[in-house]
DSSP file (Angstrom, degrees, kcal/mol; ACC not computed):
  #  RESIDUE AA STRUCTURE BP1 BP2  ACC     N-H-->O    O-->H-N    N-H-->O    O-->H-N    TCO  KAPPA ALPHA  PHI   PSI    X-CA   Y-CA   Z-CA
    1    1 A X              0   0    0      0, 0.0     4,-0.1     0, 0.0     3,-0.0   0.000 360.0 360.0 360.0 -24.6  -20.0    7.6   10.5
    2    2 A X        +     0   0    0      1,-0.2     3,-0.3     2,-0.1     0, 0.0   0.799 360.0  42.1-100.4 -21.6  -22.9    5.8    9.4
    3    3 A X  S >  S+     0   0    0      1,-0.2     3,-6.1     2,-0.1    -1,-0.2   0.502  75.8 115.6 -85.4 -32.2  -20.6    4.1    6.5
    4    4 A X  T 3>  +     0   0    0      1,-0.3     4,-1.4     3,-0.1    -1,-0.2   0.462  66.9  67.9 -40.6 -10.9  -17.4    3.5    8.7
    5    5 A X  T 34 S+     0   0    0     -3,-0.3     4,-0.4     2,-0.2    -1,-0.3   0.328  90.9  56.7 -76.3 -12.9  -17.8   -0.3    8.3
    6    6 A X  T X4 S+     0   0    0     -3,-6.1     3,-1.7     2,-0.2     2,-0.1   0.286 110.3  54.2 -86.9-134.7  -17.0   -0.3    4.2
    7    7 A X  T 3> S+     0   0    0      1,-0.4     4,-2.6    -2,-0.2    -2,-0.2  -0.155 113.6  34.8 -55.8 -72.9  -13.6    1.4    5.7
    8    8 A X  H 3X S+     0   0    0     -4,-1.4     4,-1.5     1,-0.2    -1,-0.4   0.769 119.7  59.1 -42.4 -24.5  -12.8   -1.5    8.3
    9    9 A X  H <> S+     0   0    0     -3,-1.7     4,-0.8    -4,-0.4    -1,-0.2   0.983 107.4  40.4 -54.1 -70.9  -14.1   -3.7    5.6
   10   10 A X  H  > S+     0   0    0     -3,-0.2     4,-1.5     1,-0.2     5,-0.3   0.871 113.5  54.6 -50.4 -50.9  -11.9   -2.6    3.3
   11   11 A X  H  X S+     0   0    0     -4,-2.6     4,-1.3     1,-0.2     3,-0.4   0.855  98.6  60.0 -18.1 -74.3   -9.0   -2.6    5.6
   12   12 A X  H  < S+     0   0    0     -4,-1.5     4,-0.2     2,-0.3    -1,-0.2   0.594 104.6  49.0 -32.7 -48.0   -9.2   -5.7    6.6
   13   13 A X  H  X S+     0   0    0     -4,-0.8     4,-0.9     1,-0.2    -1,-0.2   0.808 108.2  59.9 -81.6  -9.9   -8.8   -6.9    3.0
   14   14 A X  H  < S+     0   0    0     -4,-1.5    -2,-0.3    -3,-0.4    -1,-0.2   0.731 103.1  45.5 -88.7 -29.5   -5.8   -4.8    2.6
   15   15 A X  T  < S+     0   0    0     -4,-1.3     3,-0.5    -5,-0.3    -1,-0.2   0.646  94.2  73.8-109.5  -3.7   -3.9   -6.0    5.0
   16   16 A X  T >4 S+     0   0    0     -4,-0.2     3,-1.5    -5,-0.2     4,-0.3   0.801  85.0  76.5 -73.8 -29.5   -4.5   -9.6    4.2
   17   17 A X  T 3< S+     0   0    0     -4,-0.9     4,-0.3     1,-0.2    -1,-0.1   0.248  84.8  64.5 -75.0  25.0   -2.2   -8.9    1.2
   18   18 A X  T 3  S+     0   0    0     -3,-0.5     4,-0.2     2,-0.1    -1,-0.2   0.269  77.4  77.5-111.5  16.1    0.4   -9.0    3.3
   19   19 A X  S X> S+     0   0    0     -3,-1.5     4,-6.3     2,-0.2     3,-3.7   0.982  90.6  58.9 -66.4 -67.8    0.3  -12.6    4.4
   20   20 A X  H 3> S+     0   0    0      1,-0.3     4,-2.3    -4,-0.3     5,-0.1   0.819 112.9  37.6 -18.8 -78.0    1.8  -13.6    1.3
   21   21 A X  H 3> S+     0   0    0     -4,-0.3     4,-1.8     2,-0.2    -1,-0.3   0.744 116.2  52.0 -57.1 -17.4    5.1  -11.4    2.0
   22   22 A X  H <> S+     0   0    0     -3,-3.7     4,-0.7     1,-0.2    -2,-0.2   0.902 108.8  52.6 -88.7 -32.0    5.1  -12.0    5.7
   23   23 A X  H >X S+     0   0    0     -4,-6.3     3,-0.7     2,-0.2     4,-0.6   0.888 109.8  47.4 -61.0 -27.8    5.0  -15.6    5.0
   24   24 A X  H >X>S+     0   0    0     -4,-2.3     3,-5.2    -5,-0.4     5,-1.0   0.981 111.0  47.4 -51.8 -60.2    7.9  -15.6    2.6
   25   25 A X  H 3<5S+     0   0    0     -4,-1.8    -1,-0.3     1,-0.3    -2,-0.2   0.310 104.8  61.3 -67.7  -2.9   10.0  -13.7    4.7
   26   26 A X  H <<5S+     0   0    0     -3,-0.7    -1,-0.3    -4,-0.7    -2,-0.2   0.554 107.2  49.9-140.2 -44.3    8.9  -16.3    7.6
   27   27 A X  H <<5S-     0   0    0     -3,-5.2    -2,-0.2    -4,-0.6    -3,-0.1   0.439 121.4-106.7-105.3  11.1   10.7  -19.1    5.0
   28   28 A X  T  <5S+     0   0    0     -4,-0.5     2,-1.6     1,-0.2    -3,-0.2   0.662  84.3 129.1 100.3   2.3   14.1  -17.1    4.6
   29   29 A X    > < +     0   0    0     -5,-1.0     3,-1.0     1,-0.2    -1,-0.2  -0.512  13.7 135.5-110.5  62.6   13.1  -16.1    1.0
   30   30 A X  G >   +     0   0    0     -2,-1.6     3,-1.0     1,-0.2     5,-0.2   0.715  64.1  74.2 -85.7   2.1   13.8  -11.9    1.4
   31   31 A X  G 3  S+     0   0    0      1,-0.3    -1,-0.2    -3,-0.2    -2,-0.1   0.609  90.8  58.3 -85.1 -12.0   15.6  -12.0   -2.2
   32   32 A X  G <  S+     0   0    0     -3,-1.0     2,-0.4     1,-0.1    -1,-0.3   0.571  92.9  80.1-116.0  21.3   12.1  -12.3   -3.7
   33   33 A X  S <  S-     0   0    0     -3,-1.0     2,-1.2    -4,-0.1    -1,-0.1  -0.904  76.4-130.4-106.7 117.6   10.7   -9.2   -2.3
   34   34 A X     >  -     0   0    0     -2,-0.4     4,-2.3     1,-0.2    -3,-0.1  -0.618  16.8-171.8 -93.4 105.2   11.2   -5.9   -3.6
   35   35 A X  H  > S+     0   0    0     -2,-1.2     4,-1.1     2,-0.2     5,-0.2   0.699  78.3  64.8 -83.8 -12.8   12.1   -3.9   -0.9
   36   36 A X  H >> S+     0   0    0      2,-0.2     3,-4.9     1,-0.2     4,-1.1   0.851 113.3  41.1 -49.9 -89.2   12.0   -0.1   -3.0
   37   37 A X  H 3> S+     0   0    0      1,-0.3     4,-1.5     2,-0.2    -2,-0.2   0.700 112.7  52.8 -47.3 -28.0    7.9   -0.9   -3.2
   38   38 A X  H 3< S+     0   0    0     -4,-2.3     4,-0.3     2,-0.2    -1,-0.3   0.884 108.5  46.7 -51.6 -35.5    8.1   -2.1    0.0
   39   39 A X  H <X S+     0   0    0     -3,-4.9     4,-2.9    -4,-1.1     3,-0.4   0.839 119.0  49.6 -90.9 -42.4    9.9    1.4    1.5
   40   40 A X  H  < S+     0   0    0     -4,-1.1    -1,-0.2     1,-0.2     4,-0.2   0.566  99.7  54.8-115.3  28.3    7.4    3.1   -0.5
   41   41 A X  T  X S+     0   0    0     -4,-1.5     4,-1.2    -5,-0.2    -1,-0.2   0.470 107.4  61.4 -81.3 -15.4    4.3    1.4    0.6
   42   42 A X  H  > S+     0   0    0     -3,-0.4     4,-1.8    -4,-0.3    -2,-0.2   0.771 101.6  41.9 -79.7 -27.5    5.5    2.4    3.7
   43   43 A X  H  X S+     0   0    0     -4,-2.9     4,-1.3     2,-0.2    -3,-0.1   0.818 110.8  59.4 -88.1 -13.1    5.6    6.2    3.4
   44   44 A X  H  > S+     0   0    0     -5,-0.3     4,-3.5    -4,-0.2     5,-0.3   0.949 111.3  36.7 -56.8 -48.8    2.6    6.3    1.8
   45   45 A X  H  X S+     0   0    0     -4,-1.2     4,-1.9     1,-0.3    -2,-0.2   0.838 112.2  60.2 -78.0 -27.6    1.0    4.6    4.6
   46   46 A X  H  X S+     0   0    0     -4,-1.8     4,-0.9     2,-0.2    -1,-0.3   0.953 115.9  35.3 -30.5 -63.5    3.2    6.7    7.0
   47   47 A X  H  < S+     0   0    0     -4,-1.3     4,-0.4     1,-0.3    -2,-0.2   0.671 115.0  56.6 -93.4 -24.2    1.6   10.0    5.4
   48   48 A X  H >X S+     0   0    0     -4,-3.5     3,-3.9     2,-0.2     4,-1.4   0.994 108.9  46.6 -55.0 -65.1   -1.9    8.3    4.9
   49   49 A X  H 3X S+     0   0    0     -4,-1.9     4,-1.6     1,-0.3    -2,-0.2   0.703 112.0  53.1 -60.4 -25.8   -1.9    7.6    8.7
   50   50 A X  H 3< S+     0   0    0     -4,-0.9     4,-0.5     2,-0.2    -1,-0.3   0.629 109.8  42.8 -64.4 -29.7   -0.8   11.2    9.1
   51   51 A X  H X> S+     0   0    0     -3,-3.9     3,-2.7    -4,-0.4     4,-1.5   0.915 115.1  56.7-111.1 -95.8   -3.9   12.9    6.9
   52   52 A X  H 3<>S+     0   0    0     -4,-1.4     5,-2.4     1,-0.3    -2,-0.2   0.536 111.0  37.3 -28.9 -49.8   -6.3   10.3    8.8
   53   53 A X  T ><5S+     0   0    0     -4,-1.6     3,-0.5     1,-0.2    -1,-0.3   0.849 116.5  59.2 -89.9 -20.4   -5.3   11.5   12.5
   54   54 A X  T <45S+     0   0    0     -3,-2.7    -1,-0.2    -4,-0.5    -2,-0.2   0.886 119.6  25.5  -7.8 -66.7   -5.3   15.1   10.8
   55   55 A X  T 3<5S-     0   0    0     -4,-1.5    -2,-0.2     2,-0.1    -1,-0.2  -0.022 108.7-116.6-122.4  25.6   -8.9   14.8    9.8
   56   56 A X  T < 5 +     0   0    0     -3,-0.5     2,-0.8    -5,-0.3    -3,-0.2   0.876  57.2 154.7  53.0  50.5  -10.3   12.0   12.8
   57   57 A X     >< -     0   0    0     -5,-2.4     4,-0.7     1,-0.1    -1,-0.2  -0.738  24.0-171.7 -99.0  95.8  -11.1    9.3   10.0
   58   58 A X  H  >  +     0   0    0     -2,-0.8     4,-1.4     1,-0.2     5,-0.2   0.563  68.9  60.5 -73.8  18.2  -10.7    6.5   12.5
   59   59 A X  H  > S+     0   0    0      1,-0.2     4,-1.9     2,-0.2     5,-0.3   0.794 113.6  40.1-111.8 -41.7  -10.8    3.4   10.1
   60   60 A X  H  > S+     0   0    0      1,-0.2     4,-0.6     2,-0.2    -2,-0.2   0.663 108.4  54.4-103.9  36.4   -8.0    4.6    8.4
   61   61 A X  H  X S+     0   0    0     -4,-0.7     4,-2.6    -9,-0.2     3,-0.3   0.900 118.7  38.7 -64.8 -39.0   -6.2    5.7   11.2
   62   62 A X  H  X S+     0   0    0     -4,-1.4     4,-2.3     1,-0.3    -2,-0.2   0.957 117.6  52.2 -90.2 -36.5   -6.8    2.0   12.3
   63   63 A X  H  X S+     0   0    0     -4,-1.9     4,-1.2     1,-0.2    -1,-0.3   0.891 118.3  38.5 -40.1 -53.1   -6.1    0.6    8.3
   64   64 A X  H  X S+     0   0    0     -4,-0.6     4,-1.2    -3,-0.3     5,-0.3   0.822 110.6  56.8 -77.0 -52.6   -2.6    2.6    8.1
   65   65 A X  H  X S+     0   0    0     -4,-2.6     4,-4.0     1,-0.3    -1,-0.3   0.925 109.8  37.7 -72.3 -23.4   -1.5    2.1   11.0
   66   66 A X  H  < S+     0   0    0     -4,-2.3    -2,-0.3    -5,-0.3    -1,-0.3   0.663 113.0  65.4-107.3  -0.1   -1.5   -1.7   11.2
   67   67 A X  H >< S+     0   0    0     -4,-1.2     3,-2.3    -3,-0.2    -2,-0.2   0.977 106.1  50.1  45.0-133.7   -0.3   -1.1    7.2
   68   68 A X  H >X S+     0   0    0     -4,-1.2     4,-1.2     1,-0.2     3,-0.9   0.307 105.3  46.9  11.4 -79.2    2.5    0.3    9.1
   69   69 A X  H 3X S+     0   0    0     -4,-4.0     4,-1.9    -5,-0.3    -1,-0.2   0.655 112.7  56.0 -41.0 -40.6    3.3   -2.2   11.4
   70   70 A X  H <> S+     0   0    0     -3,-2.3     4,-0.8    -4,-0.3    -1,-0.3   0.546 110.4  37.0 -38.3 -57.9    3.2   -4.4    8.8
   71   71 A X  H <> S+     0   0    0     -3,-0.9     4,-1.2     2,-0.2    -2,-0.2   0.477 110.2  65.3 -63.3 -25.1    5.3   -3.2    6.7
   72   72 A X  H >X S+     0   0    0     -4,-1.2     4,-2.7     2,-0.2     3,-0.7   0.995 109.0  43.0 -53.7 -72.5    7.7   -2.0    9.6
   73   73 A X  H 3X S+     0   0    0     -4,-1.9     4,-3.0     1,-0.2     5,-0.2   0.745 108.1  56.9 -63.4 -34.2    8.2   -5.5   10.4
   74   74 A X  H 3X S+     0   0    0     -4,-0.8     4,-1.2     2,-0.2    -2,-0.2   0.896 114.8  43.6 -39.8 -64.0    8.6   -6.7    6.3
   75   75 A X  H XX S+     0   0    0     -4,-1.2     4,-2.0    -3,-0.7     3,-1.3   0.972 110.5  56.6  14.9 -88.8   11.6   -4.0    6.1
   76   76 A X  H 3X S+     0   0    0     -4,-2.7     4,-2.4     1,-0.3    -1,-0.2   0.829 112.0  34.8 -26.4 -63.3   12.9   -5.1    9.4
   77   77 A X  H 3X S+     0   0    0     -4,-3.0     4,-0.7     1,-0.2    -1,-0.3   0.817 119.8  57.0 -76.0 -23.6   13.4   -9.3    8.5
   78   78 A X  H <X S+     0   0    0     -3,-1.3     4,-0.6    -4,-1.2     3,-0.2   0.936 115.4  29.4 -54.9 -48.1   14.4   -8.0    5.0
   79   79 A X  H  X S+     0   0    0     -4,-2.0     4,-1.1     1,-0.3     3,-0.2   0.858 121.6  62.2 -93.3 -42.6   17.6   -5.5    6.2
   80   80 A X  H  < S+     0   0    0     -4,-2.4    -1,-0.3    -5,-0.5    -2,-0.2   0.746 105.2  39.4 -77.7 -32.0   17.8   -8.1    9.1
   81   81 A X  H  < S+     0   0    0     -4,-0.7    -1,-0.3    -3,-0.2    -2,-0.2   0.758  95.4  80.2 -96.6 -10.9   18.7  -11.3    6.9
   82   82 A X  H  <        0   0    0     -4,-0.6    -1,-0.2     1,-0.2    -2,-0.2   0.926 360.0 360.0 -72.0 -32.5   20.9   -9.4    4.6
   83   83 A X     <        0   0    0     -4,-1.1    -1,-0.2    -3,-0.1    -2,-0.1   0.645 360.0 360.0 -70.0 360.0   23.9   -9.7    7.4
């Protein structure tokens, strides 16, 4: 508990390396994104978020989940431009 701020810390940087992709996908550009590592940064983070509410470590329930979301929405405008 006394530590939980390295988690959000960390978090926090982790999910700033998804600006980069969201912004792409934001200029029409899903062709330069590889959407296997995409699918299966998402079931990691799926199964992470799963272990975390498992075992009450809420900074990476909160890391994972928004991960997730993240990724959700990456996947989404990818599969979404392809029509």
């Amino acid at each position: 508990m006394q530590y939980d701020w390295i988690g959000y810390l960390a978090g926090f940087f982790y999910i700033i390396c998804y600006i980069p992709q969201i912004y792409t996908l934001r200029n029409g550009e899903t062709n330069k994104l590889n959407i296997h590592m995409i699918v299966l940064q998402l079931l990691g983070a799926i199964g992470m978020t799963l272990y975390a509410v498992l075992n009450n470590l809420y900074p990476i329930i909160v890391l994972n989940t928004a991960s997730t979301l993240c990724l959700l929405s990456i996947t989404y405008y990818v599969y979404a431009k392809k029509d």
